[in-house]
C-alpha positions in Angstrom: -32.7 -17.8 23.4 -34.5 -14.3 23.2 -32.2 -13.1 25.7 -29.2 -13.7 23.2 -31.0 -12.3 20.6 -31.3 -9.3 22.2 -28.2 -9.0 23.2 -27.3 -9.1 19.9 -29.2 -6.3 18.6 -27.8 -4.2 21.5 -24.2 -4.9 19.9 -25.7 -4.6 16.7 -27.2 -1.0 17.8 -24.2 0.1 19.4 -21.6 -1.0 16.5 -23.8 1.4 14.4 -23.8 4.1 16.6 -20.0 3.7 16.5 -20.1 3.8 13.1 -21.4 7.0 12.7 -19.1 8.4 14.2 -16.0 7.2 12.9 -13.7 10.0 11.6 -13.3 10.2 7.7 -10.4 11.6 5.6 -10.7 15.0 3.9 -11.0 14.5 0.1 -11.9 18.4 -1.3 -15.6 17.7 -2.6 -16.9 19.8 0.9 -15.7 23.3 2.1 -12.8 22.1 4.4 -14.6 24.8 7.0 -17.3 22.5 6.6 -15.3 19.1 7.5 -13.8 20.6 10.1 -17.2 21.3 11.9 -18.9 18.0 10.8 -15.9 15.8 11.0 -13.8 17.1 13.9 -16.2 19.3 15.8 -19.3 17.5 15.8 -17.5 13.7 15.5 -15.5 12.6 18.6 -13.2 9.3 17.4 -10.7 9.0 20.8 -8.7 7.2 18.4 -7.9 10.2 16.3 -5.0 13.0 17.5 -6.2 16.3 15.5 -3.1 19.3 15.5 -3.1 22.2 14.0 -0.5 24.2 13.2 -0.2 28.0 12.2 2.8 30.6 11.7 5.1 27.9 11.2 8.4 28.1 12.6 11.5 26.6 10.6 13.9 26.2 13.3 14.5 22.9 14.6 15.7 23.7 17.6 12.8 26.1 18.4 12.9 24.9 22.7 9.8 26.7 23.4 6.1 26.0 22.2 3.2 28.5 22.0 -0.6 27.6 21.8 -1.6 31.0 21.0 -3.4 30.3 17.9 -4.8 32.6 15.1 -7.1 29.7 14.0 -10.0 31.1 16.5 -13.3 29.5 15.0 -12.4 26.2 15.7 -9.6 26.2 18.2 -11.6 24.4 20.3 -12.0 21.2 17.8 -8.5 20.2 17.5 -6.7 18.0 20.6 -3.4 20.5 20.7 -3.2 24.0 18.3 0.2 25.9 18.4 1.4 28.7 17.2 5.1 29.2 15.9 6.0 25.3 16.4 9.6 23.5 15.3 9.9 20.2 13.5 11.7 19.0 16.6 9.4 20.2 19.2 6.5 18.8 16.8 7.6 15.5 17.3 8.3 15.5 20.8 4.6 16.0 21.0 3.6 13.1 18.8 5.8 10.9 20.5 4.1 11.6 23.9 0.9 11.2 22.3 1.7 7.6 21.2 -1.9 5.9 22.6 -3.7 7.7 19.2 -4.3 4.8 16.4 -3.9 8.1 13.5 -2.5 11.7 13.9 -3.8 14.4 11.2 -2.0 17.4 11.6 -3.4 20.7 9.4 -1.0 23.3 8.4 -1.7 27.0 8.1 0.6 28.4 5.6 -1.2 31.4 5.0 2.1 33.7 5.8 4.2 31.6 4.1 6.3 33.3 1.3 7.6 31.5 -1.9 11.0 31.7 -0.5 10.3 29.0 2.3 8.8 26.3 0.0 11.4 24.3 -0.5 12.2 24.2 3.4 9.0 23.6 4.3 8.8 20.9 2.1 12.0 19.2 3.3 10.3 19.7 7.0 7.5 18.1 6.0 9.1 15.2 4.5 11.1 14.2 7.8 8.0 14.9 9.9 6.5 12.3 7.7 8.6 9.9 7.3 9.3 9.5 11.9 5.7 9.8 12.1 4.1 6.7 11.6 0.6 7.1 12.7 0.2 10.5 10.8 -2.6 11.0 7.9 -1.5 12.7 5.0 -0.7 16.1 6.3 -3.6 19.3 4.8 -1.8 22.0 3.7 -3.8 25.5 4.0 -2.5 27.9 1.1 -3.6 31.5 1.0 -5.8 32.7 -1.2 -3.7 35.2 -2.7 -0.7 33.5 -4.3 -0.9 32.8 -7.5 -1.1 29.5 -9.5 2.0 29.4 -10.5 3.4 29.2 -6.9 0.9 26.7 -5.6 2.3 24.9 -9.2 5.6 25.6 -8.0 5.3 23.9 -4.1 3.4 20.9 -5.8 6.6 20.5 -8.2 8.8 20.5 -4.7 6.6 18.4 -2.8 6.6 15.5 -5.4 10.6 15.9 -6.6 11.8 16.5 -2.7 10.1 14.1 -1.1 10.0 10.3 -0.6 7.6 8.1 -3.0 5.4 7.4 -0.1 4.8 11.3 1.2 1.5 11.7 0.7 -0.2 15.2 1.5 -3.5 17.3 0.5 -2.7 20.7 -0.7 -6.5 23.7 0.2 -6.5 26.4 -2.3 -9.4 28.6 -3.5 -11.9 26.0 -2.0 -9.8 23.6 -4.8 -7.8 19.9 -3.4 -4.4 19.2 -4.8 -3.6 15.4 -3.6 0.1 15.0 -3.6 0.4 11.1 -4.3 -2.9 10.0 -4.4 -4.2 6.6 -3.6 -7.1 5.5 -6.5 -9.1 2.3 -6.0 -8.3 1.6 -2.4 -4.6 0.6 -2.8 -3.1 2.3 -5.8 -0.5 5.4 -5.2 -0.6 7.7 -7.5 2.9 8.9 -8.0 2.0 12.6 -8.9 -0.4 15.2 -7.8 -4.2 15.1 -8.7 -6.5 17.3 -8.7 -10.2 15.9 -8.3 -13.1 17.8 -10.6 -16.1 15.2 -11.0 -17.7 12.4 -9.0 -16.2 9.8 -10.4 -12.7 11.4 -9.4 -13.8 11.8 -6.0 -15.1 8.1 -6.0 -11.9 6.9 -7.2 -10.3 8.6 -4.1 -12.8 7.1 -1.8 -12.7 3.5 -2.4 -12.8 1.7 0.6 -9.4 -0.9 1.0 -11.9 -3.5 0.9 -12.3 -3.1 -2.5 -8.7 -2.7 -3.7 -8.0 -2.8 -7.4 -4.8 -2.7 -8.6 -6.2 -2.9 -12.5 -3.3 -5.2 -13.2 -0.5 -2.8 -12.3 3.0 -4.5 -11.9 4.4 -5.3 -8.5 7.8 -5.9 -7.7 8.3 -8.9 -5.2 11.2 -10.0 -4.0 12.0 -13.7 -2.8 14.4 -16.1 -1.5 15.0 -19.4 -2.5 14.7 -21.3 0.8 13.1 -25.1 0.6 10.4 -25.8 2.4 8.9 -22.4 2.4 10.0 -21.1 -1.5 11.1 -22.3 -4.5 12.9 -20.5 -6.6 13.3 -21.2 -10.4 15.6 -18.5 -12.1 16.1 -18.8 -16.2 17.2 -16.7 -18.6 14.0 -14.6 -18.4 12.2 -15.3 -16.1 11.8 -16.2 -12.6 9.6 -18.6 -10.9 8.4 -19.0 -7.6 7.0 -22.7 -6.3 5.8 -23.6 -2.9 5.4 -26.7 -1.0 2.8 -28.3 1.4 5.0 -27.0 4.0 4.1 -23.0 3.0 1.4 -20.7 1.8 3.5 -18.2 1.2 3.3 -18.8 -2.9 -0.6 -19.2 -2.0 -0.4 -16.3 -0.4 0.8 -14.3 -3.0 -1.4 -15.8 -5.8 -5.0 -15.5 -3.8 -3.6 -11.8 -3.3 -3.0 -11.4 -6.8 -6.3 -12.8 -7.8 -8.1 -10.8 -5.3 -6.6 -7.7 -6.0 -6.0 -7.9 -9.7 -2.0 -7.2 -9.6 0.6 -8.9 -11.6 4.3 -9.6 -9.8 7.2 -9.3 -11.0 9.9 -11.6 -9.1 13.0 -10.6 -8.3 15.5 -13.2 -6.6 17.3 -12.2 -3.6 18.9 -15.6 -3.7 23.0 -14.2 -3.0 21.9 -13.7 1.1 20.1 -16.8 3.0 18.0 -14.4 4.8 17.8 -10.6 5.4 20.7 -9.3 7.5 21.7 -5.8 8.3 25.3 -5.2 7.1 27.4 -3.6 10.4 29.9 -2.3 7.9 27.7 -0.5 5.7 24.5 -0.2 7.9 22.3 -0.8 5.1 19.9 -4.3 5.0 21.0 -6.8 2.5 18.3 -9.3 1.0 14.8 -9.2 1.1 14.5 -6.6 3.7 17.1 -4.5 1.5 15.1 -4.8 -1.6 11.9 -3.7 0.2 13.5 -0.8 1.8 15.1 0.7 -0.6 11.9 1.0 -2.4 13.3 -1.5 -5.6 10.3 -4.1 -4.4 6.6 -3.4 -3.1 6.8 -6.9 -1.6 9.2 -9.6 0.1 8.3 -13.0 1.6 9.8 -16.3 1.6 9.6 -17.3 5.5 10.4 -13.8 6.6 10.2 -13.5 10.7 8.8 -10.6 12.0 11.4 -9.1 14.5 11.1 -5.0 16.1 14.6 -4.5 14.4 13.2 -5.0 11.0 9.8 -2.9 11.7 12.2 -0.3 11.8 13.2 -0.2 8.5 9.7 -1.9 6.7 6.1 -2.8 7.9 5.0 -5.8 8.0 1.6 -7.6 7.6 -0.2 -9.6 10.4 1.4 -12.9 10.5 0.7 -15.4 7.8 2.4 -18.7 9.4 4.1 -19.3 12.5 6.5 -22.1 13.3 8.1 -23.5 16.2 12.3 -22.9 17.1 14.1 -26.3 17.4 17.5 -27.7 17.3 19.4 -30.4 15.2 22.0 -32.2 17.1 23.8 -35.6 16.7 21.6 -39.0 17.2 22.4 -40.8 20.0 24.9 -43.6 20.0 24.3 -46.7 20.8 24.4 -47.5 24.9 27.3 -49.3 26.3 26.6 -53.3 27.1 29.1 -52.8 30.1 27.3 -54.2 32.7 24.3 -55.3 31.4 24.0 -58.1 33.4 22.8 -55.5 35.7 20.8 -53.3 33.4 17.3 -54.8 33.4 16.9 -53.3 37.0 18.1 -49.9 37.7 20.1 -49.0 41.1 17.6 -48.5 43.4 16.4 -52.0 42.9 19.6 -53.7 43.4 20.0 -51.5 46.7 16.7 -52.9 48.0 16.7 -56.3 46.9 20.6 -56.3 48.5 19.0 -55.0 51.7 16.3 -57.4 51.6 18.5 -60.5 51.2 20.9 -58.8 54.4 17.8 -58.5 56.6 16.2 -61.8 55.7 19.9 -64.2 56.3 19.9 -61.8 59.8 16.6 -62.6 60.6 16.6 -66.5 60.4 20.1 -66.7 61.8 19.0 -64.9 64.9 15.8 -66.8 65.0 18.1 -70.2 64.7 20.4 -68.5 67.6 17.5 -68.0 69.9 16.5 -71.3 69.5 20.5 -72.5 70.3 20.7 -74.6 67.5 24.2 -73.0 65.6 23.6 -72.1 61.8 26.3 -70.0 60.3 25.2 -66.6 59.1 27.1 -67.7 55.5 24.8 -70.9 55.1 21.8 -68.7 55.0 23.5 -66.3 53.3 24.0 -69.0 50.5 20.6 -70.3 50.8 18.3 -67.4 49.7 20.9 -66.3 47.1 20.6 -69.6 45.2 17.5 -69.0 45.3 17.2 -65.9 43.8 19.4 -67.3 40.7 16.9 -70.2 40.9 19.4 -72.5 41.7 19.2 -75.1 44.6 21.9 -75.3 47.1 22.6 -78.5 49.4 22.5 -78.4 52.8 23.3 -81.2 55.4 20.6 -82.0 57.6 22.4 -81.7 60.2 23.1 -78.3 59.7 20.2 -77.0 60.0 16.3 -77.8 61.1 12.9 -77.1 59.8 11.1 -75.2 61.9 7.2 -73.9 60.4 8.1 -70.1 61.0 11.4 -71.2 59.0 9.1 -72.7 56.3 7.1 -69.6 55.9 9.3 -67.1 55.5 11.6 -69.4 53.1 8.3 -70.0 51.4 7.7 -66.6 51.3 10.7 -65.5 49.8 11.3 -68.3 47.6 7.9 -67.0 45.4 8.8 -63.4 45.5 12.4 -64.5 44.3 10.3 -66.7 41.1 8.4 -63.4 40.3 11.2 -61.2 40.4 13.4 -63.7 38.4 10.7 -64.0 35.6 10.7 -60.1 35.3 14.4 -60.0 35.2 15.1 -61.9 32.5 12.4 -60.9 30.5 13.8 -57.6 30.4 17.6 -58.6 30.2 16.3 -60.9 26.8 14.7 -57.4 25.6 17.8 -55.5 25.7 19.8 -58.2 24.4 17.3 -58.2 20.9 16.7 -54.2 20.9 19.6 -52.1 21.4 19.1 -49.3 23.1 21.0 -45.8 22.6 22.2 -43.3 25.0 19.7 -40.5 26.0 19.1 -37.7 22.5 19.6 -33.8 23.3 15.9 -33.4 23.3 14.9 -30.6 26.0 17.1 -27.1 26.5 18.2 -28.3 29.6 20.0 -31.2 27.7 21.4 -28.6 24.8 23.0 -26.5 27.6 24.7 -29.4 29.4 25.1 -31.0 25.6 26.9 -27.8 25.0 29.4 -27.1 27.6 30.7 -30.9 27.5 31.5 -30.7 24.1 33.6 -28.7 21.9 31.1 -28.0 19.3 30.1 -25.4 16.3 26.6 -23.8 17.0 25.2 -22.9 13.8 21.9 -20.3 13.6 20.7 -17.6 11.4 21.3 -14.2 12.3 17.9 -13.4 13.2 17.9 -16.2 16.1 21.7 -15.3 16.5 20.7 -11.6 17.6 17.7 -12.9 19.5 20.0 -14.9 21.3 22.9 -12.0 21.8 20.3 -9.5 23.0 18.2 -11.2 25.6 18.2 -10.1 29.2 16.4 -12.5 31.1 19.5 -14.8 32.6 17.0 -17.4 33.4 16.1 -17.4 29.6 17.8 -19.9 27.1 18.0 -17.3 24.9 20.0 -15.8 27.5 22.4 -18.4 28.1 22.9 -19.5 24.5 23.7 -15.9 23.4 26.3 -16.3 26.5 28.0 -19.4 24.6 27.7 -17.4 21.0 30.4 -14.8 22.9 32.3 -17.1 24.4 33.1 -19.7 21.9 32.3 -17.3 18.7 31.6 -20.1 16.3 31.1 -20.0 12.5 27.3 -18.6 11.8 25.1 -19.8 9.5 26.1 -20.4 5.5 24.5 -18.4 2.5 21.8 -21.0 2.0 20.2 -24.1 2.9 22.2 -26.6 0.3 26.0 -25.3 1.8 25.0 -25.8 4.8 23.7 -29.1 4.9 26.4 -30.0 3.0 28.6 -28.8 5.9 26.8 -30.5 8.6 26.4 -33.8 6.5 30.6 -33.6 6.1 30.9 -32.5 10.2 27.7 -34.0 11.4 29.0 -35.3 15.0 30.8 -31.4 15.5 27.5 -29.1 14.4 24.5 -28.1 16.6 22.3 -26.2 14.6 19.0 -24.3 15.6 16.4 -23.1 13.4 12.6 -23.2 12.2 11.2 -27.3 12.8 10.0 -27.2 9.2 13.3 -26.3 8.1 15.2 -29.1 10.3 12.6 -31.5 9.0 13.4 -30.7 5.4 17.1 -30.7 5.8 17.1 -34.5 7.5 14.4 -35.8 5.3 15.9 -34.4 1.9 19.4 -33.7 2.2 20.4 -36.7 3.6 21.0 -35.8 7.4 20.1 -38.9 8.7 22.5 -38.9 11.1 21.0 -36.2 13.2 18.2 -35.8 15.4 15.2 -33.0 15.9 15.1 -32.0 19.6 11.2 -32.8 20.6 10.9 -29.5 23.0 10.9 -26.2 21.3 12.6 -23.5 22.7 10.5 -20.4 20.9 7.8 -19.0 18.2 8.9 -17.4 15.3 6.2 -15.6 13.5 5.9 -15.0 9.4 4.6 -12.2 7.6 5.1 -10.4 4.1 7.5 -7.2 4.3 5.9 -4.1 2.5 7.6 -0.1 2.2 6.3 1.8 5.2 3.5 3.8 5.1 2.5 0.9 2.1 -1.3 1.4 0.8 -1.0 -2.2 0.2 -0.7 -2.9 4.0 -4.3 -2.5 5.1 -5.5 -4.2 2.3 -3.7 -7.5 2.1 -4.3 -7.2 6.2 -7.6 -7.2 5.4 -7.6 -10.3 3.0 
């Protein structure tokens, strides 16, 4: 018991240690001199990639990169310092350093004239946006321009740039926060510039403690039973879950927590998000979050790498097994159920037994020169295996004790096995039994290639499916069917389909979410089909935010 208490201190101890020396953001209430030598010099976090840049180059096809920098008194704090550097070459460098959590790069723009503003800024806003670990980029301004420039490159950096470029803009020992996040979570959309405590507070409010002070929040949902509900009127739309989700939960314990209001907005024309080949943009709720027009999108949305492309998503808030809907079974044949309560390896035996046995006595009879045909016997133990006695002359054949016990013998097994027999031919003649449901992948393969059938997915599983490269995989070998027999994909929503599969039930396999097949069956009267019992994958949940969201760490952290 002590021992474990000290070995909890010792984690205590060293988590604080740690902790000391975690690297914090620039703000502007120090010298940035001095948080460079407390913050980078003195602090080590191997987490953290530290670049500085001077003499910027804006070239981007610069091939050659030069760490002679004119940034002496601290060269040696920074992980990589160059000199005369290209947007391109700049993030060939980031890319190799991909095992860094956060990147902050610092730019010296002390030779930079007013002319090169607005390329700089357009530089800035593509290194940004393809760098997705990098801290809002610190801009160092010399000293000797005037305000109205600096005015002037704050004006660009807010009306050329993306709403989520954030940067820090040094000037005459002054900050200038280009899109400032207040309260933990709340982007500013224009440039501050912090004077008193409380600004400086406002700017370091751990996401923890996230307030949103009831700003709006545009969220955008589908309407896809069990997971949402969507109610749209006149003015208003309304968004319901079941026992079967927490997404609406979710949302509401978010709100509460973080003191937002939503605005919803239904995304109700596409059945899920899907990226449009002809167009190239993303339609649905992926769309709407990308395109910056919501903050927010759930509704059962899987978490796939193609989408992370385009938006970030939060850790996963349900996860759900990947099943199939197929036909039920029909009901089994009764040809030949006179031989159905024992299955063929039975009969073989019990045949071979009855052989050996009628050879057996007739030889012993032979032996013993008294003549007893081989059919007699024959006739003999088989009556007596249908319980039913068969008359013999005495005079063809004699008792002998050897003869008694092994007619004995058999006689009793034959009462045993006859009892068992029809107890399970009476069984199958009261329950009827049904051919053998498409339950394992194995069975949906084979169920697959012997019949001419539609395959119905979502395009999320459909890609899955199309782009696996395992052959031994069933993703593998059902993507292989998806491009042979290119069948009909999946319907706008949940209602056509199953209105599609209940008019072609016996010609539809259909794979999707369990929860979803469960739903469809018991509410949208599929009752003719059956849920597969294996699953043949995971699909993870999460809610879809802009990249770079300051919403992300905090509703991660709820």
């Amino acid at each position: 018991m002590i021992q474990n208490f000290l070995n909890l201190l010792l984690i205590m101890f060293c988590f604080f240690i740690n902790s000391t020396n975690l690297f914090s953001l620039f703000y502007g209430d120090i010298e940035l001199q001095t948080y460079i030598k407390e913050e980078i010099c003195m602090k080590f976090d191997p987490r953290l990639l530290t670049v500085f840049v001077t003499n910027y180059n804006f070239s981007l096809n610069l091939p050659t990169i030069s760490k002679n920098s004119t940034f002496n008194k601290y060269n040696q704090c920074f992980h990589l310092v160059f000199n005369n550097i290209s947007l391109k070459s700049l993030l060939e460098v980031i890319k190799k350093h991909g095992k860094f959590k956060s990147i902050l790069i610092l730019f010296d723009l002390d030779c930079l004239n007013e002319q090169h503003f607005k390329i700089l800024v357009i530089n800035l806003d593509k290194l940004y946006y393809n760098c997705n670990k990098c801290l809002p980029f610190i801009l160092l301004l010399n000293n000797h321009l005037k305000f109205k420039q600096v005015k002037n490159l704050t004006f660009l950096l807010l009306s050329l740039t993306k709403f989520d470029f954030r940067s820090l803009i040094w000037f005459k020992n002054t900050s200038i926060h280009i899109r400032p996040v207040f309260h933990g979570c709340l982007l500013h959309p224009y440039s501050f510039s912090p004077k008193t405590k409380n600004n400086f507070k406002m700017l370091k409010m751990p996401v923890n403690k996230c307030n949103l002070n009831k700003t709006n929040v545009n969220v955008t949902v589908i309407d896809q039973p069990p997971f949402c509900h969507v109610i749209k009127t006149k003015n208003k739309t309304t968004l319901f879950g079941t026992h079967y989700s927490i997404d609406s939960d979710i949302l509401e314990y978010l709100k509460l927590k973080y003191n937002f209001n939503t605005f919803l907005i239904n995304a109700n024309l596409f059945y899920e998000p899907r990226l449009n080949k002809t167009t190239g943009k993303w339609e649905g709720v992926v769309g709407y979050v990308f395109s910056g027009q919501a903050q927010l999108g759930l509704c059962a949305l899987s978490i796939s790498f193609e989408r992370l492309n385009y938006v970030d998503f939060t850790y996963s808030t349900q996860s759900d097994t990947i099943s199939f809907l197929t036909k039920k079974p029909n009901l089994a044949s009764q040809t030949w159920l006179v031989f159905s309560p024992f299955n063929l390896h039975v009969w073989i035996i019990l045949l071979i037994i009855l052989i050996f046995t009628s050879i057996t006595l007739h030889l012993f009879y032979f032996l013993k020169h008294f003549k007893v045909s081989f059919v007699s016997i024959f006739i003999f133990l088989f009556g007596n295996f249908l319980m039913r006695s068969v008359h013999i002359q005495k005079s063809e054949i004699r008792i002998y004790s050897a003869v008694r016990l092994i007619v004995s013998f058999w006689m009793l097994s034959m009462l045993i096995l006859n009892t068992i027999y029809c107890a399970n031919f009476f069984s199958k003649l009261t329950l009827r039994e049904y051919d053998s449901p498409v339950d394992t992948s194995k069975d949906l393969l084979n169920y697959l290639s012997q019949n001419k059938l539609y395959m119905l997915t979502v395009d999320f599983f459909k890609n899955a499916f199309i782009n696996a490269k395992d052959p031994t995989d069933i993703y593998f070998k059902l993507g292989q069917y998806i491009n042979q027999t290119k069948p009909e994909l999946a319907l706008p929503n949940i209602f056509k389909m199953s209105s599609q599969i209940k008019k072609h039930w016996a010609n539809f396999v259909y794979i999707d979410n369990k929860i979803v097949l469960i739903n469809m069956v018991n509410h949208f009267g599929l009752n003719k089909m059956h849920i597969s019992k294996e699953n043949i994958g995971i699909d993870n949940m999460g809610i879809a935010l802009i990249k770079k969201s300051t919403l992300l760490l905090p509703f991660n952290f709820a």
